[in-house]
N, CA, C and O atoms as CSV, one atom per row, in Angstrom:
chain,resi,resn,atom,element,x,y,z
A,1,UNK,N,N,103.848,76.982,103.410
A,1,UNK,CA,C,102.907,77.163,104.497
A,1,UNK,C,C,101.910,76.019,104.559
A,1,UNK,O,O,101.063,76.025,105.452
A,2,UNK,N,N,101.946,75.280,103.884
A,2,UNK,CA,C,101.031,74.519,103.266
A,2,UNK,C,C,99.907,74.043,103.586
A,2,UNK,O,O,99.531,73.019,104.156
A,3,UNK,N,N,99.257,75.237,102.984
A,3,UNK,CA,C,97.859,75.746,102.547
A,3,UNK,C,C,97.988,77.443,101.632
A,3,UNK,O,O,98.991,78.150,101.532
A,4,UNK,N,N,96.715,77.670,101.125
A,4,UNK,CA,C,96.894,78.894,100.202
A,4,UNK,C,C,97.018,79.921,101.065
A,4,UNK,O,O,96.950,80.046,102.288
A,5,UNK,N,N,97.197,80.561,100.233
A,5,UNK,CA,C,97.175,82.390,101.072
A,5,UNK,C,C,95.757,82.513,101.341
A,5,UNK,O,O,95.426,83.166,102.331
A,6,UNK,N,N,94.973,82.045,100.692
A,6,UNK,CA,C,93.711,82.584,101.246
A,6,UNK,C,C,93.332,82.007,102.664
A,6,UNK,O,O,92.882,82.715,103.564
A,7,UNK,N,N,93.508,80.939,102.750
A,7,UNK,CA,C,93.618,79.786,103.801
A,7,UNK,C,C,94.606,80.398,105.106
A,7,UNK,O,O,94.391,80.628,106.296
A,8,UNK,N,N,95.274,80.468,104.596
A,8,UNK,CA,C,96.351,80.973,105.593
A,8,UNK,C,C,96.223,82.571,106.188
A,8,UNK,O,O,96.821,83.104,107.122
A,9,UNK,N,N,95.202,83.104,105.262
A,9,UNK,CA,C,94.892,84.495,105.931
A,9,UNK,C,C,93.978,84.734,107.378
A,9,UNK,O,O,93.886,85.459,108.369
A,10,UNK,N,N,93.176,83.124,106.453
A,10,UNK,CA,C,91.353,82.922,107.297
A,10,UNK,C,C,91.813,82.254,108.669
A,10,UNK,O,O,91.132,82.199,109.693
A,11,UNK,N,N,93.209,81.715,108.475
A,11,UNK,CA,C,93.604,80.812,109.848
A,11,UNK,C,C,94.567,81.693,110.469
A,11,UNK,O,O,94.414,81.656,111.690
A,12,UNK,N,N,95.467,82.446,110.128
A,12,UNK,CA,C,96.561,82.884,111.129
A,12,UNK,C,C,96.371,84.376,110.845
A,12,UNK,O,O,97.018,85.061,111.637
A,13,UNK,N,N,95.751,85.001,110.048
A,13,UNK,CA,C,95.575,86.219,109.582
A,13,UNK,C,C,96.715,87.005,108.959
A,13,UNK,O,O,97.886,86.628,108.925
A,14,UNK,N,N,96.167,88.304,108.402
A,14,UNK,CA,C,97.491,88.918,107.057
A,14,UNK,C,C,98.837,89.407,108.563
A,14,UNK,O,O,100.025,89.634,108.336
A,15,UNK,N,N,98.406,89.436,109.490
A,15,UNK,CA,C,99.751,89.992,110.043
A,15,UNK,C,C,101.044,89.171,109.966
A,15,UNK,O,O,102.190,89.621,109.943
A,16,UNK,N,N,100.489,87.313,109.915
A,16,UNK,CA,C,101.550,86.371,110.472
A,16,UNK,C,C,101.975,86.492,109.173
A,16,UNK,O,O,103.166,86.695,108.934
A,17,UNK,N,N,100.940,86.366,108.074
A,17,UNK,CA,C,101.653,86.282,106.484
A,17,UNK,C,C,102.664,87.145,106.676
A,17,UNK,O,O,103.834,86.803,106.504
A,18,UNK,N,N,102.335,88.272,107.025
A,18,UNK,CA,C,103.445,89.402,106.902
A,18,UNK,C,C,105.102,89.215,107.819
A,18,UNK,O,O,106.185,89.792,107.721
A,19,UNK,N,N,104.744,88.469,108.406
A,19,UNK,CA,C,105.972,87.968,109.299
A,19,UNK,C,C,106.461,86.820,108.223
A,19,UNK,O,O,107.625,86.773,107.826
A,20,UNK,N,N,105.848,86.270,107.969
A,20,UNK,CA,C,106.807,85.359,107.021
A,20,UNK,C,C,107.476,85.140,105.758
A,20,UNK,O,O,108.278,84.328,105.296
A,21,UNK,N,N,106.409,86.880,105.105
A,21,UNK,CA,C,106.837,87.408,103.801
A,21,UNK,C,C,108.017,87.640,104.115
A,21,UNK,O,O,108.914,86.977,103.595
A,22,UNK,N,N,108.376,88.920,105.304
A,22,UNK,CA,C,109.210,89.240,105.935
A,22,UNK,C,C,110.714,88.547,105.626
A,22,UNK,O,O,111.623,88.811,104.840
A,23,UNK,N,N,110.495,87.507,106.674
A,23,UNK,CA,C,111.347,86.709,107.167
A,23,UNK,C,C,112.026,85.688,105.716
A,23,UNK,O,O,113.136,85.162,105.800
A,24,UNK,N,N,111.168,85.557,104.500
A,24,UNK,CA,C,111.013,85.271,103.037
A,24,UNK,C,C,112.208,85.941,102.477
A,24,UNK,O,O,113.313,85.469,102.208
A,25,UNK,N,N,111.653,87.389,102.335
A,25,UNK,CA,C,112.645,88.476,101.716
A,25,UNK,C,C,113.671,88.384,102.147
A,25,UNK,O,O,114.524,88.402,101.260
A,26,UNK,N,N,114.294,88.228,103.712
A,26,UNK,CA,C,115.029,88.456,103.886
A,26,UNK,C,C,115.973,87.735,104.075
A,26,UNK,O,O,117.090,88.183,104.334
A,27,UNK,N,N,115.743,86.659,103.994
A,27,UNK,CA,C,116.604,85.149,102.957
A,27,UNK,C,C,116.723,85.291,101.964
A,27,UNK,O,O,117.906,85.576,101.778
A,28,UNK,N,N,116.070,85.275,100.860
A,28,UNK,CA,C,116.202,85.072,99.538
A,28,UNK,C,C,117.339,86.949,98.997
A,28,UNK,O,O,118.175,87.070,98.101
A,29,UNK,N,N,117.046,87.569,99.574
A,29,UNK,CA,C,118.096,88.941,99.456
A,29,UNK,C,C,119.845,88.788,99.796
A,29,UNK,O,O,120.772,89.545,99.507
A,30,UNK,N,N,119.829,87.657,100.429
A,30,UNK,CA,C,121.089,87.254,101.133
A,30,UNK,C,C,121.963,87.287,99.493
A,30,UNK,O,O,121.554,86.534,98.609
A,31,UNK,N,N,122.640,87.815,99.345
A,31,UNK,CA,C,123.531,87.230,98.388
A,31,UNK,C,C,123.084,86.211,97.361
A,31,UNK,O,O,123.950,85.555,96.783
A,32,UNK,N,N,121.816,86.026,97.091
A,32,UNK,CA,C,121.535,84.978,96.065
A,32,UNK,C,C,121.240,86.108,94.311
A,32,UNK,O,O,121.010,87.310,94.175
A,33,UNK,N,N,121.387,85.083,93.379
A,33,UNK,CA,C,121.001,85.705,92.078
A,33,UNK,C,C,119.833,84.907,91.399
A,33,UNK,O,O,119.974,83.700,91.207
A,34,UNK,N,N,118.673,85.560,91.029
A,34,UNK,CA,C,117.785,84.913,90.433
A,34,UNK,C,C,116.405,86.273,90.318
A,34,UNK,O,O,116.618,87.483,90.407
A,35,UNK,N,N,115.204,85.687,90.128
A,35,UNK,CA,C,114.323,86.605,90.006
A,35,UNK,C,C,113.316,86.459,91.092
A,35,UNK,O,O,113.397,85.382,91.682
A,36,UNK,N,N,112.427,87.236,91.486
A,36,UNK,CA,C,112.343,86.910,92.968
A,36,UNK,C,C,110.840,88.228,92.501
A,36,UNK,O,O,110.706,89.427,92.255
A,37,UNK,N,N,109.930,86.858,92.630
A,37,UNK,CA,C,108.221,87.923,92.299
A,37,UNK,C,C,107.138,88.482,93.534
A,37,UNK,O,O,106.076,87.895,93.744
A,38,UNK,N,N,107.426,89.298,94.059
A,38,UNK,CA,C,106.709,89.425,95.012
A,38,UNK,C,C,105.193,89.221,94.918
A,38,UNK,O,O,104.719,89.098,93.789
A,39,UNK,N,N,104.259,89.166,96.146
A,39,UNK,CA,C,103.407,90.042,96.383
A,39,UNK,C,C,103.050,91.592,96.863
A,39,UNK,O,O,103.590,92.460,97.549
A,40,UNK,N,N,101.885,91.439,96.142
A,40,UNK,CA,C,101.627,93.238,96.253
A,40,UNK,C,C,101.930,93.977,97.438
A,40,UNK,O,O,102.454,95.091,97.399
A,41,UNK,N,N,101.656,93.467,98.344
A,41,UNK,CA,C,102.060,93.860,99.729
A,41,UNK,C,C,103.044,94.025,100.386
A,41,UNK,O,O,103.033,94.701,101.415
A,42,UNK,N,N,104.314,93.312,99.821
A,42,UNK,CA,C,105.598,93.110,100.180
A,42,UNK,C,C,106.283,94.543,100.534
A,42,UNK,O,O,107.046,94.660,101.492
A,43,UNK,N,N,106.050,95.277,99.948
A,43,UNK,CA,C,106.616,97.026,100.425
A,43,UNK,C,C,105.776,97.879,101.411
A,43,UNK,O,O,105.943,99.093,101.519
A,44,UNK,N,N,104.685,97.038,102.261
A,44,UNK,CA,C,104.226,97.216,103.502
A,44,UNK,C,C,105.156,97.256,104.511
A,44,UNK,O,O,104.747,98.201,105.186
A,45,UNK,N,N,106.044,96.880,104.992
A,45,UNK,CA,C,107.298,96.841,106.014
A,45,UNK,C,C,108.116,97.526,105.242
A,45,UNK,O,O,108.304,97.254,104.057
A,46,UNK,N,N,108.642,98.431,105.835
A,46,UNK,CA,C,109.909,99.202,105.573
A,46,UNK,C,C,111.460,98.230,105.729
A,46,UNK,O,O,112.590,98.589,105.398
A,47,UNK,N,N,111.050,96.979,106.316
A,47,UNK,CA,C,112.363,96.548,106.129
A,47,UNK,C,C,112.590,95.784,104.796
A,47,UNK,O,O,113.708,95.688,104.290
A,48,UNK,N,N,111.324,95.175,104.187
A,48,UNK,CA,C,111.378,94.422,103.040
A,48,UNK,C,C,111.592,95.860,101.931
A,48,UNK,O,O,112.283,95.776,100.916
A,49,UNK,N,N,110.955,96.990,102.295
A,49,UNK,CA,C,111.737,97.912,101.600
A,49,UNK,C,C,113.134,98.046,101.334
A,49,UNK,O,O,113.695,98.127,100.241
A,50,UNK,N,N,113.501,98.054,102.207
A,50,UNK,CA,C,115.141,98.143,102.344
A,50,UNK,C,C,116.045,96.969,102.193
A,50,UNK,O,O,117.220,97.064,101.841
A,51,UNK,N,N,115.412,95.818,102.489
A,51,UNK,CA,C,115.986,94.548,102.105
A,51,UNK,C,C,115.823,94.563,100.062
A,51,UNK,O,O,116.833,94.525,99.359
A,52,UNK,N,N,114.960,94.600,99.705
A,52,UNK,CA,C,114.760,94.490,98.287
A,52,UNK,C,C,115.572,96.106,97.679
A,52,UNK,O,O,116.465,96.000,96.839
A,53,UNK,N,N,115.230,97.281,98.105
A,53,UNK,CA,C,116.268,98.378,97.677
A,53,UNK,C,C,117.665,98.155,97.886
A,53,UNK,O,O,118.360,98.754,97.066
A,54,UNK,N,N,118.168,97.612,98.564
A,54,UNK,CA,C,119.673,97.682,98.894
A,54,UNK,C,C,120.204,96.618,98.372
A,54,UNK,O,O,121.064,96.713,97.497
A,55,UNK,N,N,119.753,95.409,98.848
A,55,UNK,CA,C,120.561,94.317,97.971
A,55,UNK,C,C,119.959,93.538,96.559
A,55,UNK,O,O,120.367,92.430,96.213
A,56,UNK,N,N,118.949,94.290,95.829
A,56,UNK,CA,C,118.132,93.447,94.475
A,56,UNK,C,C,118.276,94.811,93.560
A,56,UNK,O,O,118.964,95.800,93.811
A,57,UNK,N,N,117.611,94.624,92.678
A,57,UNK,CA,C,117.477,95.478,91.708
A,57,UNK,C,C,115.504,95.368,91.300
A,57,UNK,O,O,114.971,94.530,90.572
A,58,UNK,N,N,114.856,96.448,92.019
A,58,UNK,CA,C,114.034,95.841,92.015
A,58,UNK,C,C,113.161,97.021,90.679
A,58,UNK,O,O,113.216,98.238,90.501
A,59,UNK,N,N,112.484,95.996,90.035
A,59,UNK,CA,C,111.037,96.141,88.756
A,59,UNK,C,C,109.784,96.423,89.042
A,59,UNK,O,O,108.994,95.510,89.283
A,60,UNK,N,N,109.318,98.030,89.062
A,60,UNK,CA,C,107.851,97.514,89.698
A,60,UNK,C,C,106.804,97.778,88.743
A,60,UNK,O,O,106.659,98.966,88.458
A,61,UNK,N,N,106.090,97.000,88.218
A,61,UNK,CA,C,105.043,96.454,87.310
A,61,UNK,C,C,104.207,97.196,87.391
A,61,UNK,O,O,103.377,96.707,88.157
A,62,UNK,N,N,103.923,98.042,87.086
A,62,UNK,CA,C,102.890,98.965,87.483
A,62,UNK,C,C,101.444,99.047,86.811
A,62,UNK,O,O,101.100,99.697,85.823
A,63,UNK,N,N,100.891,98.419,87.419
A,63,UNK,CA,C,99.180,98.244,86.812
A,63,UNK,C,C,98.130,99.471,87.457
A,63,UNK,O,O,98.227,100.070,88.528
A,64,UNK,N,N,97.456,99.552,86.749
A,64,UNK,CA,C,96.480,100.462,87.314
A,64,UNK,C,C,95.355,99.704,88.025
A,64,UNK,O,O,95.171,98.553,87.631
A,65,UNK,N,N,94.429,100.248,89.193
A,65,UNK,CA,C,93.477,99.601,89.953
A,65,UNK,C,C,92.129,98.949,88.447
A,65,UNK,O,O,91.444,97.943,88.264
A,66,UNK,N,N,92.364,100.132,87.788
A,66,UNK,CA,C,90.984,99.249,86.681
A,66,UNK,C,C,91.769,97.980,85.876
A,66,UNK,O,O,91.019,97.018,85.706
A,67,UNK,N,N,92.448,97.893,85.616
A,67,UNK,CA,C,93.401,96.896,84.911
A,67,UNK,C,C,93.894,95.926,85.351
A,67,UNK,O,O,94.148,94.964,84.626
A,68,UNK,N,N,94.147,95.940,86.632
A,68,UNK,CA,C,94.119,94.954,88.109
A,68,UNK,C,C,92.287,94.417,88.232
A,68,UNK,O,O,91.895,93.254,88.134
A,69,UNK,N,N,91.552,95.460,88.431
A,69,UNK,CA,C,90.488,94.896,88.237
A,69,UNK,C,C,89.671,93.457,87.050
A,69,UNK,O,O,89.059,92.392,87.137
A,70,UNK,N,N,90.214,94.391,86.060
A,70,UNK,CA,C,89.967,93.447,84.956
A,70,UNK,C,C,90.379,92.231,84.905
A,70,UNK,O,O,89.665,91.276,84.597
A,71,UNK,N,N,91.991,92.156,85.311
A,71,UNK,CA,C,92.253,90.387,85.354
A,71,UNK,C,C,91.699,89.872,85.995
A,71,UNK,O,O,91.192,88.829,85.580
A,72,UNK,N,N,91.427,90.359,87.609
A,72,UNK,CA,C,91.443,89.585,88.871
A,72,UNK,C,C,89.738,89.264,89.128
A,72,UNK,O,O,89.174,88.297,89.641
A,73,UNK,N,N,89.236,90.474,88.555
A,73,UNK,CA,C,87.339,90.034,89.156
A,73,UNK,C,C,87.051,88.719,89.386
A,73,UNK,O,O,86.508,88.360,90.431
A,74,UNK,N,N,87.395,87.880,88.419
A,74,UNK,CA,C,86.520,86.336,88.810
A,74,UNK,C,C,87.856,85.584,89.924
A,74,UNK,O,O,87.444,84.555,90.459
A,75,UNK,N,N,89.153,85.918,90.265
A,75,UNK,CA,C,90.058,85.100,91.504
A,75,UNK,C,C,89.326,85.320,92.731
A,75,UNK,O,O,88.975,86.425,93.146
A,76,UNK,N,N,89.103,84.128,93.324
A,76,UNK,CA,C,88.345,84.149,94.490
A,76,UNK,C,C,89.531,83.409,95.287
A,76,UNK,O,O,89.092,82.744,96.225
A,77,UNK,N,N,90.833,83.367,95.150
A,77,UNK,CA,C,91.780,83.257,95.876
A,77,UNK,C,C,92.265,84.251,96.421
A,77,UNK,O,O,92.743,83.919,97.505
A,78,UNK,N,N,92.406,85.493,96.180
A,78,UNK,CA,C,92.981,86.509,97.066
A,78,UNK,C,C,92.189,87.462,97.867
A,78,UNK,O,O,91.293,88.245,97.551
A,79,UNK,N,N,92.881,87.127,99.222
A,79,UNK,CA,C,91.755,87.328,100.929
A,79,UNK,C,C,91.379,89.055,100.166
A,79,UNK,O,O,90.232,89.428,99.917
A,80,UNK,N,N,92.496,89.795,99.939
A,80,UNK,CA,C,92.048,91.252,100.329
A,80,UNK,C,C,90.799,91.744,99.322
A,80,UNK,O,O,89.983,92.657,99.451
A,81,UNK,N,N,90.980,90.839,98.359
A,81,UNK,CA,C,89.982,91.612,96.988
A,81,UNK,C,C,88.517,90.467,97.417
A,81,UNK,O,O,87.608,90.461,96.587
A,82,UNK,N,N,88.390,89.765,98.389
A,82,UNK,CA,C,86.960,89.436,98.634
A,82,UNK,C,C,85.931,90.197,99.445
A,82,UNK,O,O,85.207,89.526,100.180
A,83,UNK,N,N,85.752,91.660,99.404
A,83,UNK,CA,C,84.794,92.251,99.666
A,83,UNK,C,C,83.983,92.840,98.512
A,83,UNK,O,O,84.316,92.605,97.351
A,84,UNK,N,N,82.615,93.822,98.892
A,84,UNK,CA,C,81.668,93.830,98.632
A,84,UNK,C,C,82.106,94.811,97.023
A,84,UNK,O,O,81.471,94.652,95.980
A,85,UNK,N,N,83.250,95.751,97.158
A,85,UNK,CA,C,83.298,96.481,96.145
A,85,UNK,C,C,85.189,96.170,95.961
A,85,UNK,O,O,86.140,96.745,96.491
A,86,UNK,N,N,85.143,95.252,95.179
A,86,UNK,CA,C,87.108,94.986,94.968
A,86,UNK,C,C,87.557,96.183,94.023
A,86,UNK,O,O,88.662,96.713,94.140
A,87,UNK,N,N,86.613,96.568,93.078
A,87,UNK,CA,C,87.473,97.844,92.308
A,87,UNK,C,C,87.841,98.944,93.477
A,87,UNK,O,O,88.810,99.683,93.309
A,88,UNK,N,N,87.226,99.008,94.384
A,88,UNK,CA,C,87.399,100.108,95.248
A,88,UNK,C,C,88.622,99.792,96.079
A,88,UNK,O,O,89.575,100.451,96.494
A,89,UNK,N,N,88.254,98.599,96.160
A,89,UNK,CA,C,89.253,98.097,97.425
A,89,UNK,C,C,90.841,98.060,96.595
A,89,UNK,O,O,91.842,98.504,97.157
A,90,UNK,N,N,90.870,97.665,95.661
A,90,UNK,CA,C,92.270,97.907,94.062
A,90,UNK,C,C,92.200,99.480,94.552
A,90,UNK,O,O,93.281,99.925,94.938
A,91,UNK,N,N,91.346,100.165,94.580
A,91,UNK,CA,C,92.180,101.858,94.190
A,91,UNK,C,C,92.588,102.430,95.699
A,91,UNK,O,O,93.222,103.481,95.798
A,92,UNK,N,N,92.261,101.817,96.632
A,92,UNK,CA,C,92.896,101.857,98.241
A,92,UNK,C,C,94.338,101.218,98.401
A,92,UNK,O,O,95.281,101.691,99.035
A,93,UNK,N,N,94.295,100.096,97.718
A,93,UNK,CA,C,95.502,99.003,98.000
A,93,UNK,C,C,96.452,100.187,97.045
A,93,UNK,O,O,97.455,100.590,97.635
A,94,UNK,N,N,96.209,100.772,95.617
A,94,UNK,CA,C,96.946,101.300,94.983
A,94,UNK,C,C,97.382,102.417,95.540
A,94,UNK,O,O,98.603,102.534,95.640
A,95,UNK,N,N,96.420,103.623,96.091
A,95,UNK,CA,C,96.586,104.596,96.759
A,95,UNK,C,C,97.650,104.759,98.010
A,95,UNK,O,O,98.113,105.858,98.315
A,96,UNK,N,N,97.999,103.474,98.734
A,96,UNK,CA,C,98.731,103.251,99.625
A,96,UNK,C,C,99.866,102.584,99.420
A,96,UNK,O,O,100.832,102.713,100.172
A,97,UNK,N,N,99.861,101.520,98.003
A,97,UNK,CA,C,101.480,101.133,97.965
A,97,UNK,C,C,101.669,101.563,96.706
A,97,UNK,O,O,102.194,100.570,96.203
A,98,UNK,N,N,101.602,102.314,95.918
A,98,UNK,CA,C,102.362,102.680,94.566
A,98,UNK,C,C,102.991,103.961,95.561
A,98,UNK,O,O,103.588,103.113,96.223
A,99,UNK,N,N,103.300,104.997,96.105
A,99,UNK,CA,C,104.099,105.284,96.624
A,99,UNK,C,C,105.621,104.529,97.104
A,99,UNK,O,O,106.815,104.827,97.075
A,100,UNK,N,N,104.867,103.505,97.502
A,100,UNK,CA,C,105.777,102.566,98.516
A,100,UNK,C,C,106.672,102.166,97.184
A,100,UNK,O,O,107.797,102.618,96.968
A,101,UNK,N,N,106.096,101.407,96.486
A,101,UNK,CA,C,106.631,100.947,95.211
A,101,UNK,C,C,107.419,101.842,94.175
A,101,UNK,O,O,107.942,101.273,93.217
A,102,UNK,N,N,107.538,103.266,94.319
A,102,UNK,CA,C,107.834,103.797,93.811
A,102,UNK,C,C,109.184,104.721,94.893
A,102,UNK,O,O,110.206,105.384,94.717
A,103,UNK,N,N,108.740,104.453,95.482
A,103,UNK,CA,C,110.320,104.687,96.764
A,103,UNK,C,C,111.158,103.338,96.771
A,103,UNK,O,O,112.309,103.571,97.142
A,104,UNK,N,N,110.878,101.629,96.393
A,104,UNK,CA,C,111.912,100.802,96.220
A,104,UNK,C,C,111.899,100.766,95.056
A,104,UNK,O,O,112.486,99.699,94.871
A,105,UNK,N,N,111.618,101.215,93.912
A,105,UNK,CA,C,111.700,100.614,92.509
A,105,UNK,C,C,112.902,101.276,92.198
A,105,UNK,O,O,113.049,102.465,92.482
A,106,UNK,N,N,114.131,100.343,91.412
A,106,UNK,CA,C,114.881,101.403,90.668
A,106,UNK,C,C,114.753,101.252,89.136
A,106,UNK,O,O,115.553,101.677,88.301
A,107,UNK,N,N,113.535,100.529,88.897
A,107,UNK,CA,C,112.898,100.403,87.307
A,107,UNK,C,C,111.677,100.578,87.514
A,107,UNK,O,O,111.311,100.276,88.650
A,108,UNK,N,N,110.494,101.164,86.451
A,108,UNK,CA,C,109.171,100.930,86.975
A,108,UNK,C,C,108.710,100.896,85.503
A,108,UNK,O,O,109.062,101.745,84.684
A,109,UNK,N,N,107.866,99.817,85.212
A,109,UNK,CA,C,107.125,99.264,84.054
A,109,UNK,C,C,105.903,99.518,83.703
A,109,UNK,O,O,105.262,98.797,84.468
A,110,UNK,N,N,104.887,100.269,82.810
A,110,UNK,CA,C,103.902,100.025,82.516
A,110,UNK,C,C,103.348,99.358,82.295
A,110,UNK,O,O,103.459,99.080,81.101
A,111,UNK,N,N,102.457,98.618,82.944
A,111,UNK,CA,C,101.952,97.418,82.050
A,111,UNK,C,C,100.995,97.396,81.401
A,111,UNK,O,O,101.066,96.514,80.545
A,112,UNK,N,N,99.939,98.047,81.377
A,112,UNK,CA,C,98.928,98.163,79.931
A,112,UNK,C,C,98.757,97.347,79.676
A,112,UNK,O,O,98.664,96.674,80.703
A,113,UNK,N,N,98.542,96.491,78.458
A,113,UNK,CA,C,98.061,95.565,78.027
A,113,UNK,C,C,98.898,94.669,76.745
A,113,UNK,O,O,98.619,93.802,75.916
A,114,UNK,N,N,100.242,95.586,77.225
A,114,UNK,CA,C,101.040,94.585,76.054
A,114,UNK,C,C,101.420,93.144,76.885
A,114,UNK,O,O,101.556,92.916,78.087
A,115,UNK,N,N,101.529,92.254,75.641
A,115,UNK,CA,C,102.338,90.911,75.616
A,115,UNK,C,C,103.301,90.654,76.657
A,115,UNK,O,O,104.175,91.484,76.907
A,116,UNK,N,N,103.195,89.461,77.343
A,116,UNK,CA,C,104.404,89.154,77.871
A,116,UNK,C,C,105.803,89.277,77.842
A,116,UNK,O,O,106.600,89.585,78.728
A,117,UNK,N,N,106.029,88.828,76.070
A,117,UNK,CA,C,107.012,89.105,75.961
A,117,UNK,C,C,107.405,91.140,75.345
A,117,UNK,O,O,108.530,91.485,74.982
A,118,UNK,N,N,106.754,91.661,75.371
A,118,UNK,CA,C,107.051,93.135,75.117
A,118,UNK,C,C,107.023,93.756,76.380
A,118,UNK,O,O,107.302,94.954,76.441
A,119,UNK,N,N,106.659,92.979,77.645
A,119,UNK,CA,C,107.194,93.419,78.887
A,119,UNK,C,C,108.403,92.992,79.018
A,119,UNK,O,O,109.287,93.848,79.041
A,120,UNK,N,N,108.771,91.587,79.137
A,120,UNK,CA,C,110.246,91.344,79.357
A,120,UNK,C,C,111.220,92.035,78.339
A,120,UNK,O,O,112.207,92.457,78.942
A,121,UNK,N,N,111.256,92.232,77.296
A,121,UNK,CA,C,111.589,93.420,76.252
A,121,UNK,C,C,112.140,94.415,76.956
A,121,UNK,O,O,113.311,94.765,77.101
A,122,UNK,N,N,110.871,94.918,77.478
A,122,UNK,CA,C,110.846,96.406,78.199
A,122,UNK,C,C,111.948,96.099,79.374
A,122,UNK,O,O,113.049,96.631,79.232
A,123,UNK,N,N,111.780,95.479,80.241
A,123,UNK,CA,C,112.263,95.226,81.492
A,123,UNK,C,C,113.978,94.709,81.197
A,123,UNK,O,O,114.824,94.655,82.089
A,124,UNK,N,N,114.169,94.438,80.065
A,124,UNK,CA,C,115.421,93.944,79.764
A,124,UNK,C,C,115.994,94.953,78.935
A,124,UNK,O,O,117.223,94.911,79.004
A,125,UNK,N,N,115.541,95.892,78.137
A,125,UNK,CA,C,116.136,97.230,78.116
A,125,UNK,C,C,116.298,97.907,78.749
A,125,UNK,O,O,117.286,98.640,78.711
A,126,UNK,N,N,115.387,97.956,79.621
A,126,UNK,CA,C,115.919,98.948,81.546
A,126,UNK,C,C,116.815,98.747,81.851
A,126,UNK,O,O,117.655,99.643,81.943
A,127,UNK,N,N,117.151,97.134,82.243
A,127,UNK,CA,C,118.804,96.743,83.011
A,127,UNK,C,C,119.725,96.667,82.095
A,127,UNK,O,O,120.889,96.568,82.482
A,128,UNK,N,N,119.520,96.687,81.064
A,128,UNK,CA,C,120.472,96.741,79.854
A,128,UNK,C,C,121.116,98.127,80.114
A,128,UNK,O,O,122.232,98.338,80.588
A,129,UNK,N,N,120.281,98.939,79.748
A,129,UNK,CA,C,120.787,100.434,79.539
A,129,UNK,C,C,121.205,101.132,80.780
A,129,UNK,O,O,121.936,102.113,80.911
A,130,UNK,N,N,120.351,100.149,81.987
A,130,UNK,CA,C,121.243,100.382,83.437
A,130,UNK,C,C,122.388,100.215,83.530
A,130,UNK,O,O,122.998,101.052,84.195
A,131,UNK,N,N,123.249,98.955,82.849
A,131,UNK,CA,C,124.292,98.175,82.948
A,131,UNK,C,C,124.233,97.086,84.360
A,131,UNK,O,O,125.271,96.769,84.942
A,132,UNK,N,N,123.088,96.666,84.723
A,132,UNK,CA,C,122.452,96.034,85.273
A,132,UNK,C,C,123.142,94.605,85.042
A,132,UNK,O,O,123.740,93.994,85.927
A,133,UNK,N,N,122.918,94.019,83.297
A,133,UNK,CA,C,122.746,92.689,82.922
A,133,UNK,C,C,124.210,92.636,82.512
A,133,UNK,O,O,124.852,91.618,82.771
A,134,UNK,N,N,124.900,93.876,81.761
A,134,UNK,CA,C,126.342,93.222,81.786
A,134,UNK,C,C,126.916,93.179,83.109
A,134,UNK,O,O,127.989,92.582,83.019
A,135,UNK,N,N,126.688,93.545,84.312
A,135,UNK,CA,C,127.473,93.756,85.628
A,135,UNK,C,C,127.406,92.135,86.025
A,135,UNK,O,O,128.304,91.723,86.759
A,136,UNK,N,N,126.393,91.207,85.579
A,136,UNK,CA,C,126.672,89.870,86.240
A,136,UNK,C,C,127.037,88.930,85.334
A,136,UNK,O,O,127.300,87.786,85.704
C-alpha cells in the first residue's frame, strides 16, 4: 500500500483496508502452501471467513483483551487502539470477533504468556494430531 496501516486508515479509511484485506485473502487462499498471519480484523467479512475456513487450516491465537492490552499500550501504530480508553476498546474488538474467530478456527491456542517457541510446540501438536502436517 505503501504507507502504514495507520496512514492508510487516516487517508482512505478502515473500509478500503477492508477491501484490500479482502481481495489479499483471497489470493493468497488460491491453492498456495505457506503460513499466512492475519490481522485481527480479517474475520470481519464473512467471505474472508469462508475463504480462510474452506481452503487453509486456520490457528486462532487467542489472547485475552488484558494481555493484548499489556503488549500493545505503548504501539501508537494501530488506528483502532488510538482512543481515549484502548483497554476498553480491546474488550469491544474481543467481544465482537472471538466469536467470529471461533466459527473459522479449526485450532484455537492459548496464548498466555508462554514462549514463542512453546506456542509453536503447541500449534504443531494440534496439526500433528490433526494429521494436518503428515497430509502435506
Amino acid at each position: 500500500m505503501g504507507c502504514s496501516i495507520r496512514e492508510f486508515f487516516e487517508r482512505e479509511g478502515e473500509a478500503r483496508f477492508r477491501d484490500i484485506e479482502a481481495s489479499v485473502i483471497d489470493a493468497l487462499t488460491q491453492g498456495q502452501e505457506g503460513v499466512l498471519s492475519t490481522g485481527g480484523g480479517v474475520v470481519l467479512r464473512p467471505e474472508n471467513r469462508n475463504n480462510l475456513r474452506d481452503r487453509t487450516q486456520v490457528v486462532y491465537l487467542n489472547s485475552s483483551p488484558d494481555e493484548l492490552f499489556r503488549r500493545l499500550r505503548h504501539d501508537k501504530n494501530r488506528p483502532l487502539l488510538q482512543v481515549a480508553d484502548p483497554l476498553q476498546r480491546l474488550r469491544d474488538l474481543y467481544a465482537q470477533r472471538h466469536p467470529l474467530y471461533r466459527e473459522t478456527a479449526h485450532f484455537s491456542v492459548d496464548t498466555g504468556r508462554p514462549s514463542v517457541a512453546a506456542l509453536v510446540n503447541m500449534i504443531v501438536m494440534q496439526l500433528d494430531h490433526a494429521g494436518v502436517l503428515s497430509s502435506r
